[in-house]
C-alpha positions in Angstrom: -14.2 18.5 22.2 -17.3 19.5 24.0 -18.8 18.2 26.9 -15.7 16.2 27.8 -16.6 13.4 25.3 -13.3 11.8 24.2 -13.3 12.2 20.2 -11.6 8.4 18.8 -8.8 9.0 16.1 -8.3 6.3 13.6 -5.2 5.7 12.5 -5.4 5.0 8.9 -2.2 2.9 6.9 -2.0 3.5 3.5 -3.2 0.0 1.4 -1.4 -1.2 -0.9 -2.7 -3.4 -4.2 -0.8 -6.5 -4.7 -1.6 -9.2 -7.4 -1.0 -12.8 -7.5 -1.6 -15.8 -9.5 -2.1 -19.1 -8.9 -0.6 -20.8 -11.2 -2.0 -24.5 -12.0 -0.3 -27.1 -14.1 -1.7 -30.3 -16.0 -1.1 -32.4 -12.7 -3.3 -29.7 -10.1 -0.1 -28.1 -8.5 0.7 -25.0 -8.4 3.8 -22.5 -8.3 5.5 -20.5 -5.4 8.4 -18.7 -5.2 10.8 -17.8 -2.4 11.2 -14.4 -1.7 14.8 -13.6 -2.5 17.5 -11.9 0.3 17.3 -8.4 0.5 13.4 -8.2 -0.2 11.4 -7.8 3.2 10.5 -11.4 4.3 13.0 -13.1 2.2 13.0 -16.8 2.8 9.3 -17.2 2.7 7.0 -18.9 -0.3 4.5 -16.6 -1.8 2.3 -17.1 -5.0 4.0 -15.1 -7.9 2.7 -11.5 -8.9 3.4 -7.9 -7.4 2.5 -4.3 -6.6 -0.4 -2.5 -8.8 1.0 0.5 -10.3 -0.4 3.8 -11.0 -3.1 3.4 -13.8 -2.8 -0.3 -14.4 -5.3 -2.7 -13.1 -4.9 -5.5 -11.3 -4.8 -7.8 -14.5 -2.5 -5.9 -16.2 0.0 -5.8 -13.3 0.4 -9.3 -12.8 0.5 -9.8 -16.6 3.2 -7.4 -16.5 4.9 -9.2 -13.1 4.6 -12.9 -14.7 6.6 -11.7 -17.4 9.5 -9.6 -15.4 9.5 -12.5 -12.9 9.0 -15.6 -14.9 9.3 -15.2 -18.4 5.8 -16.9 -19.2 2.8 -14.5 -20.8 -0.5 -14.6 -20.1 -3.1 -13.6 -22.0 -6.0 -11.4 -19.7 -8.8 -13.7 -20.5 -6.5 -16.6 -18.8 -6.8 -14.8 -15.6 -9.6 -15.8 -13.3 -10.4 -14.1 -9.9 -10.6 -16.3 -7.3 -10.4 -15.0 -3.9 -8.1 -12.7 -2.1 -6.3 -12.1 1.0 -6.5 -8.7 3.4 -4.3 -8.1 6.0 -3.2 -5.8 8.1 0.5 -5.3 8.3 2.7 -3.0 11.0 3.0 0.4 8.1 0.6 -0.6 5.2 -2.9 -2.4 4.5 -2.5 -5.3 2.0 -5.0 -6.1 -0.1 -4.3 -8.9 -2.6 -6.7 -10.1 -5.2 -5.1 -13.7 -6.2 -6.2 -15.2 -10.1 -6.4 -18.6 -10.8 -4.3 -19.8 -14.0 -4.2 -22.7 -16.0 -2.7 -20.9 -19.5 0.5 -19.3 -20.3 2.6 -19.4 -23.4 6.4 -19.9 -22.5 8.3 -22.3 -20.0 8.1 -21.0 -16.3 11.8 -19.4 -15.9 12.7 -17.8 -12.5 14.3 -14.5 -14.0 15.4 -12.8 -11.0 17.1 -15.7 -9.6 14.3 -17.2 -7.1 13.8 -20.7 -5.9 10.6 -22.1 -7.3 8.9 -24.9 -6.5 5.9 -26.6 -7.8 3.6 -28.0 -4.6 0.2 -29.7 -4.4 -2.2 -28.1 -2.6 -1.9 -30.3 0.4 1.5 -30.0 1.0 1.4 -25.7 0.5 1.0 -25.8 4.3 4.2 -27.1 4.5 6.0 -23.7 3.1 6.5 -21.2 5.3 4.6 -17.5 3.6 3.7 -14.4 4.5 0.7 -13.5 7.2 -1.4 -12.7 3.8 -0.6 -15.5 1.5 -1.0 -18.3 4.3 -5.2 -17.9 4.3 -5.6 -18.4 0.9 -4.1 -22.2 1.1 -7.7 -23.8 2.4 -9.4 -22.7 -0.8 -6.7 -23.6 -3.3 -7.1 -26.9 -1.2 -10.6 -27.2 -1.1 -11.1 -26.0 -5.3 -7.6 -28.3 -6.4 -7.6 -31.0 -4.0 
């Protein structure tokens, strides 16, 4: 350091690429899961989806997560971006890009043994969720009603 000017170190946390989907049915509500025990904030409701893996886009891996998690398929085209949620968490940078769907083929079966529920967008206030899924509430409000 010269001239006694203090240098300022940022202190990066690795990010990490989540998907999600908002899944819509024929009456405007839409899906969320409890996280299940032994999962890092188990209890809370999230929107269904997961981590982005190596090489996949964020498409793919909720595709790929909607399947594992609920047994439903949905094609890519059914997918469509809607808005997504950044937030900084103690060890890691989430960044979660969350899809609106209306389209899946197959009945919505929790497969790994989570509570769902299926909520109105005026009561999703009234499930306690993660820091990063909690923001994204006022525009599924404001689009669904």
């Amino acid at each position: 350091m010269r001239g006694g000017q203090v240098r300022n170190q940022i202190m990066t946390k690795p990010i990490l690429l989540v998907a999600a989907a908002a899944l819509v049915d024929v009456d405007n509500r839409v899906l969320i899961a409890m996280r299940p025990e032994g999962k890092p904030m188990a209890g809370l409701w999230e929107f269904p989806g997961g981590k982005v893996g190596p090489g996949e886009t964020p498409e793919e891996a909720l595709r790929r997560e909607l399947r594992e998690e609920l047994a439903i398929d949905v094609c890519e085209t059914c997918l469509a971006p809607f808005t997504f949620a950044s937030h900084a968490y103690p060890d890691f940078h989430l960044l979660m890009p969350l899809f609106l769907c209306r389209n899946w083929e197959g009945d919505v079966t929790p497969i790994e043994g989570q509570e769902i529920k299926w909520v109105r967008t005026t009561r999703l206030a009234d499930y306690p969720m993660p820091p990063a899924d909690a923001p994204l509430i006022p525009w599924l409000r404001d689009l669904l009603g």
